[in-house]
C-alpha positions as CSV (number, residue, x, y, z in Angstrom):
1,X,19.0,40.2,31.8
2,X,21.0,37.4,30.8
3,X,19.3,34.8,32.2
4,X,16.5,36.1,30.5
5,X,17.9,36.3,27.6
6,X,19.1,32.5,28.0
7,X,15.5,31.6,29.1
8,X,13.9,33.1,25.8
9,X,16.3,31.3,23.6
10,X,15.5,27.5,25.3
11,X,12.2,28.6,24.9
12,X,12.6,29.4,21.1
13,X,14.4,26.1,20.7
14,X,12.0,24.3,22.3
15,X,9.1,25.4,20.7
16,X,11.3,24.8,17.2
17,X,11.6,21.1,18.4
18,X,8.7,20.7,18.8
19,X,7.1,22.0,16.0
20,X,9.8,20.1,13.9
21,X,8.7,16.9,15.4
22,X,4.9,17.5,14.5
23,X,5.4,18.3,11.1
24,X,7.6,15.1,10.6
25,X,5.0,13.1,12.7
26,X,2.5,14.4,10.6
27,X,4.7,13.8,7.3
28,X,4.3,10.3,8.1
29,X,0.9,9.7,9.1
30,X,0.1,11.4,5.2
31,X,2.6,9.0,4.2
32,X,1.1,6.1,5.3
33,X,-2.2,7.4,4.3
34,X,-0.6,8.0,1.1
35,X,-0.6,3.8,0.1
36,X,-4.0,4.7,-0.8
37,X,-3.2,7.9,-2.4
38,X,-4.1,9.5,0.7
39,X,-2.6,12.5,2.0
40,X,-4.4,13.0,5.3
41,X,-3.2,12.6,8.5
42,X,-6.0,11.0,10.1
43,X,-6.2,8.3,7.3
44,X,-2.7,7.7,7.8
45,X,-4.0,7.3,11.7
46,X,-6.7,5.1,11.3
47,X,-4.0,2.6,8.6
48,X,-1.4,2.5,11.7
49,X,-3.9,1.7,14.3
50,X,-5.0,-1.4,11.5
51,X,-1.6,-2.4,11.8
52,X,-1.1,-2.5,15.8
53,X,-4.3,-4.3,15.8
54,X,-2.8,-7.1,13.7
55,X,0.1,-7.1,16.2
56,X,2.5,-4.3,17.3
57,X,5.4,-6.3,15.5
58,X,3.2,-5.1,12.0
59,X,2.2,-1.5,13.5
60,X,5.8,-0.6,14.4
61,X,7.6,-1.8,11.1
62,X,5.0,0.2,9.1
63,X,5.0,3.1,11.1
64,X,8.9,3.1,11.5
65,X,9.2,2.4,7.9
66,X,7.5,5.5,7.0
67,X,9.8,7.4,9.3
68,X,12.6,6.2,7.4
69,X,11.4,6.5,4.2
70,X,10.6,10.3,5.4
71,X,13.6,11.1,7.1
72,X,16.5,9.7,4.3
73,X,14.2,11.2,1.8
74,X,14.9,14.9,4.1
75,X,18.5,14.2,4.6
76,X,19.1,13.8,0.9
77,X,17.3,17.3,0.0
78,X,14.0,16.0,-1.4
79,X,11.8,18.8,-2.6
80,X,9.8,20.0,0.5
81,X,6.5,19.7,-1.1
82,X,6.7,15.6,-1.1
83,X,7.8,15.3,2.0
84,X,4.7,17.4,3.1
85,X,2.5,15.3,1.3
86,X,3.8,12.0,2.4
87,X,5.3,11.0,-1.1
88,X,8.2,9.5,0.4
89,X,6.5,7.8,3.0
90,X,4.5,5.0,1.5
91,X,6.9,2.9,-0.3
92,X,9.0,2.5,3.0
93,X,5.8,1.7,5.2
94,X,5.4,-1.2,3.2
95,X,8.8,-2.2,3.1
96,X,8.9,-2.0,6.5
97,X,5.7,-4.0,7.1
98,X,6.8,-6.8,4.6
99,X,10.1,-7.4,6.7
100,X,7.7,-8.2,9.6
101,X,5.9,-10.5,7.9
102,X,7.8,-12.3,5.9
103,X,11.3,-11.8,8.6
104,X,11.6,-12.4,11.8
105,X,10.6,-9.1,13.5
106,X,11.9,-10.3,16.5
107,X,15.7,-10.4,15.9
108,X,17.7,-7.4,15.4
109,X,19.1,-8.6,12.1
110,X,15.7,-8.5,10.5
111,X,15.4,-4.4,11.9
112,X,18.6,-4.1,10.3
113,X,17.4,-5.3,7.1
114,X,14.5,-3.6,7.1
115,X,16.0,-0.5,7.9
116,X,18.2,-0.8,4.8
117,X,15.0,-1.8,2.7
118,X,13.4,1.0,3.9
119,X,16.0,2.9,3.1
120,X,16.5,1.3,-0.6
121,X,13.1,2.2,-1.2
122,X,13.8,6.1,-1.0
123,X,16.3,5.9,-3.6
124,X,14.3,3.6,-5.8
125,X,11.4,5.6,-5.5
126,X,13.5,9.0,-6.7
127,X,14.7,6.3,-9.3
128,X,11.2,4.8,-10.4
129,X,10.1,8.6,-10.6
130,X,12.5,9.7,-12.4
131,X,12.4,7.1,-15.5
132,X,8.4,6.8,-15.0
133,X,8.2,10.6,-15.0
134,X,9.7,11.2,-18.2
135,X,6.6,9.5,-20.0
136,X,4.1,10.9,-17.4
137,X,3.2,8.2,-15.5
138,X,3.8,7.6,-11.7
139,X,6.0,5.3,-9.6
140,X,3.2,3.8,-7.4
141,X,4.2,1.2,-5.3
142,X,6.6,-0.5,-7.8
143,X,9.7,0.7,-5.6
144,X,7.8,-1.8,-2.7
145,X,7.3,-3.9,-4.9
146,X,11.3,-4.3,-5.9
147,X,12.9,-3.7,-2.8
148,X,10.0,-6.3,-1.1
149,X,11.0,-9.2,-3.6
150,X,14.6,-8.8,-3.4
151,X,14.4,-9.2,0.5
152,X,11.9,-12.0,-0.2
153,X,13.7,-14.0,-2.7
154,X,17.4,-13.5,-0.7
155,X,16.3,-13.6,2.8
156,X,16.3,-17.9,2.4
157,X,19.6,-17.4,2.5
158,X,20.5,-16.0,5.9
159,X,19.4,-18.0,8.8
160,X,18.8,-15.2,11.4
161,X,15.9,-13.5,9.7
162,X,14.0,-16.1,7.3
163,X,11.1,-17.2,9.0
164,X,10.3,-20.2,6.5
165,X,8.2,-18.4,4.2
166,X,4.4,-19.1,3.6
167,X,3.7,-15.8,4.7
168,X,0.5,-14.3,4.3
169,X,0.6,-12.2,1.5
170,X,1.4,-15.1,-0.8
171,X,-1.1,-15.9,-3.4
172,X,-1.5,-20.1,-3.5
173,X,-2.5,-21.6,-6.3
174,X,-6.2,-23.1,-6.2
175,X,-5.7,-26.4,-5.6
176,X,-8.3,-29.4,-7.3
177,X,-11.0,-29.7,-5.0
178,X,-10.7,-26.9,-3.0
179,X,-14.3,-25.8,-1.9
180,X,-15.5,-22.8,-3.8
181,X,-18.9,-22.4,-2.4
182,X,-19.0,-18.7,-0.9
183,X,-21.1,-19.1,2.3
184,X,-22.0,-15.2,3.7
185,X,-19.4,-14.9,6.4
186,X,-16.6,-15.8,3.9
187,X,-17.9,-12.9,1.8
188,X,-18.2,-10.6,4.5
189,X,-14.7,-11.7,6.4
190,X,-13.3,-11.1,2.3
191,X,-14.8,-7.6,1.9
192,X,-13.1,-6.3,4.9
193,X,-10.2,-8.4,4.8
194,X,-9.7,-7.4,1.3
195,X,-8.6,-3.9,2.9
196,X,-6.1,-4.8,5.5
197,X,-4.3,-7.0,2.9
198,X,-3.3,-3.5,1.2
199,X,-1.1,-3.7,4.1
200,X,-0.5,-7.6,4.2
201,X,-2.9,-8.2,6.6
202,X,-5.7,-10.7,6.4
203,X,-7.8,-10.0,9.7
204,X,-11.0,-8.5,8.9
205,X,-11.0,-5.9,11.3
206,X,-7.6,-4.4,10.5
207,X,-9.9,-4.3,6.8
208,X,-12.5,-2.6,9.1
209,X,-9.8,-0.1,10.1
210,X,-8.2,0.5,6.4
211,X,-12.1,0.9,5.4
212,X,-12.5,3.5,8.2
213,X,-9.6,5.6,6.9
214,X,-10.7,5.6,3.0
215,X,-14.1,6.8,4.6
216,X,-12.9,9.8,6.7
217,X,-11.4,10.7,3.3
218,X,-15.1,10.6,2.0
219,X,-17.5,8.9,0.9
220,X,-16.7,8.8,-3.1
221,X,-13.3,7.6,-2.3
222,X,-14.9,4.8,-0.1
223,X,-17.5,4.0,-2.6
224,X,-14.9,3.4,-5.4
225,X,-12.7,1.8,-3.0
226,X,-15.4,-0.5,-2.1
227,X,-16.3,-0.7,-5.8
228,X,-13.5,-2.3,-6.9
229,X,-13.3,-4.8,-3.5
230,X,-17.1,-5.8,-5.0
231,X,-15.3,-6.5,-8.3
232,X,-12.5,-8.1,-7.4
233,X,-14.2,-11.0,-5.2
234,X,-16.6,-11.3,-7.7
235,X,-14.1,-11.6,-10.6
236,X,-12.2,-14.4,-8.5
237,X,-15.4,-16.3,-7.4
238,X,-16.7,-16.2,-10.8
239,X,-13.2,-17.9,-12.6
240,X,-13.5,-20.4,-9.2
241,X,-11.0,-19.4,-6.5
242,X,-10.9,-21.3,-3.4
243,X,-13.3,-20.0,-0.7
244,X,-10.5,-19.9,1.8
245,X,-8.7,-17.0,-0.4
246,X,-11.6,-15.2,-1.2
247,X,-12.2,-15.3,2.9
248,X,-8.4,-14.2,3.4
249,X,-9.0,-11.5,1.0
250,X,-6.2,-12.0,-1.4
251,X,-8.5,-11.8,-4.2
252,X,-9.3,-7.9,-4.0
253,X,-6.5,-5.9,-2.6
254,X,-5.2,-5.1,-6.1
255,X,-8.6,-4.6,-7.5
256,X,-9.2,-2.0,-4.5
257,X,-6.1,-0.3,-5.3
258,X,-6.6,-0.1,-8.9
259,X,-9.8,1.3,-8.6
260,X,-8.4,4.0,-6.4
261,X,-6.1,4.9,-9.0
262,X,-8.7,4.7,-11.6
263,X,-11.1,5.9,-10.4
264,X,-10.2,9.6,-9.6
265,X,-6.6,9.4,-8.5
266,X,-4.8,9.5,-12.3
267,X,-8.0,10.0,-14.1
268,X,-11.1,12.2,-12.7
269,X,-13.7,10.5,-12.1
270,X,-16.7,10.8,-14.3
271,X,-19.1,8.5,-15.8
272,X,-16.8,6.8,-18.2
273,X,-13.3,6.5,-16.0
274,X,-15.1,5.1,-13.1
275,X,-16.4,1.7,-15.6
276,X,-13.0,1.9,-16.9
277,X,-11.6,1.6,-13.1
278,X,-13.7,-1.2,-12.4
279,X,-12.4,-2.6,-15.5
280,X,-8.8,-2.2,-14.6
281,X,-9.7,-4.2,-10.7
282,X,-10.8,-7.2,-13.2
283,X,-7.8,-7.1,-14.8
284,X,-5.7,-7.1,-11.9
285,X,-7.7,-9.9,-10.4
286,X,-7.3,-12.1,-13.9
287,X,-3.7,-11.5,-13.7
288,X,-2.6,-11.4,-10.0
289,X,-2.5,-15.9,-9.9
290,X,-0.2,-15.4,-13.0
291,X,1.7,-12.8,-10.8
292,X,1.9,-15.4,-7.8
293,X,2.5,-18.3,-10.2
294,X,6.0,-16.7,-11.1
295,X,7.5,-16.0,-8.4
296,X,6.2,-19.1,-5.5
297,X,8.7,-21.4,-7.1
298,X,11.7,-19.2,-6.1
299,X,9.7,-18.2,-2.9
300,X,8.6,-15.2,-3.8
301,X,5.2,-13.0,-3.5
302,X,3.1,-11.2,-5.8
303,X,2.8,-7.9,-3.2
304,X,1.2,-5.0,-5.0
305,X,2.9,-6.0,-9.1
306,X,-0.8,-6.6,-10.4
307,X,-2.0,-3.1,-9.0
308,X,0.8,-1.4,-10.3
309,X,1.5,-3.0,-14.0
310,X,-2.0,-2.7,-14.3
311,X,-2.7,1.0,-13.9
312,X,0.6,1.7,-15.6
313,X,-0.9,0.0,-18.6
314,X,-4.8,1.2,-18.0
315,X,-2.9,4.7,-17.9
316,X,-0.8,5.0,-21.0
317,X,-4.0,3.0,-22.9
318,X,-6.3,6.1,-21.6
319,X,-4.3,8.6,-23.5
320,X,-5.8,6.8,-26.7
321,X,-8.9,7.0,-25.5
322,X,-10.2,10.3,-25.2
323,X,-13.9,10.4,-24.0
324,X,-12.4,9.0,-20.6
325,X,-11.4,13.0,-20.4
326,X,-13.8,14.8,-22.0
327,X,-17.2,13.3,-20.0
328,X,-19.0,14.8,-17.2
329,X,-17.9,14.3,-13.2
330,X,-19.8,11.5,-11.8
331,X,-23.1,13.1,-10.3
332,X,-23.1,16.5,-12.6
């Protein structure tokens, strides 16, 4: 009877472990998905697997950073239903997945630092939510952004994890006779690679990947996702940005992410919001240069500031505004 009764109970605890380890993997799969707003797990699937097709150095700092993010987030009592949804995931996957760019992924200083980013972004997400809250409007990736520039602009002091900078999420300044011609496989290599640079990634098919996941989320997120890509590029190539970063798809990630947030995310999306959304990606392309402009001379990066200060702005200026509540759902 006893050993029965011991048998039962490692079978209890085993069958608790192992739930408890899908609901955190699953945790952070919807937090990964959840840097586009996101909370599915497959999204959150297909956005890893755009990373480890970069290189595994990218796929295991964005998937471990999400871990983190998740797991301080648990150990310091977050409310259950953001951790479910993958709130506190999202910030930290792009922590983590700045540190291998921009660090040495390869040393174990640089995992040390970006677990401690990753970590610094839980607490400034709580923070960011908690001041941004108050007026009603979201953290969104501002706690990246922070905790990304801090590492960014300090880490050219310490030797063992600065890599030399020029990383690829930098935005360079168009230079005098750059070429600006468009030819068709710079457009199309910029479309996609506009998605994988949400996660600092300019290969094309890690885009292909990031545009898989918006799509098994369906097709009206797609469609506003690639909305504001469309809008983006077009913005830059109109004001006369360099072919080579409309090909590397600088010039759209923010305008993606904008219209995202736009465009059904913070406001539903009817006739009126979704203009306004596309809107909003223009702006963010206008202003993202100014955003790299500041911080290269210290070494720094824009990241995700346009998105953010944009749609914080778009946001409050859409309380004044109210037929972008009152019209009817896109299709109805």
């Amino acid at each position: 009877m006893t050993q029965t009764a011991d048998a039962a109970i490692h079978q209890e605890i085993g069958q608790s472990w192992a739930t408890g380890c899908r609901q955190f993997a699953l945790r952070v799969l919807r937090g990964i998905g959840q840097v586009t707003f996101l909370p599915r797990a497959l999204t959150g699937t297909l956005f890893a697997a755009a990373l480890f097709s970069a290189g595994w150095e990218y796929g295991l700092y964005g998937v471990g950073g999400a871990a983190v993010g998740t797991l301080v987030a648990a150990l310091l009592g977050v409310e259950k239903e953001r951790l479910t949804l993958g709130m506190e995931g999202f910030n930290a996957c792009l922590v983590g997945v700045s540190c291998a760019v921009f660090l040495n992924p390869d040393q174990l200083s640089s995992v040390l630092v970006a677990l401690l980013g990753c970590a610094a972004a839980t607490v400034a997400t709580a923070a960011a939510g908690r001041a941004l809250g108050a007026w009603g409007l979201p953290a969104l990736t501002l706690p990246f952004c922070l905790v990304a520039s801090v590492i960014t602009l300090a880490a050219p002091g310490f030797a063992r994890v600065w890599t030399g900078g020029g990383g690829i999420a930098a935005f360079p300044r168009a230079v005098s006779g750059a070429r600006t011609g468009l030819q068709l496989d710079d457009a199309v290599r910029g479309f996609f690679a506009g998605f994988g640079q949400i996660f600092l990634m300019p290969q094309w098919y890690a885009g292909a990947l990031v545009l898989a996941g918006l799509l098994v989320a369906g097709p009206r997120v797609a469609g506003v996702a690639c909305l504001g890509n469309v809008a983006g590029m077009a913005t830059a190539w109109a004001l006369g940005e360099p072919a080579a970063q409309l090909a590397d798809g600088t010039s759209a990630y923010n305008a993606v992410l904008v219209a995202l947030a736009l465009g059904g995310v913070f406001l539903e999306a009817t006739r009126r919001t979704v203009p306004y959304a596309v809107a909003g990606a223009v702006a963010a392309t206008v202003c993202a240069p100014a955003f790299g402009a500041l911080a290269a001379p210290v070494g720094g990066h824009m990241f995700t500031w346009p998105f953010a200060l944009t749609t914080l702005v778009f946001l409050v200026a859409a309380r004044s505004f109210p037929r972008l509540t009152q019209s009817s759902p896109c299709g109805g």
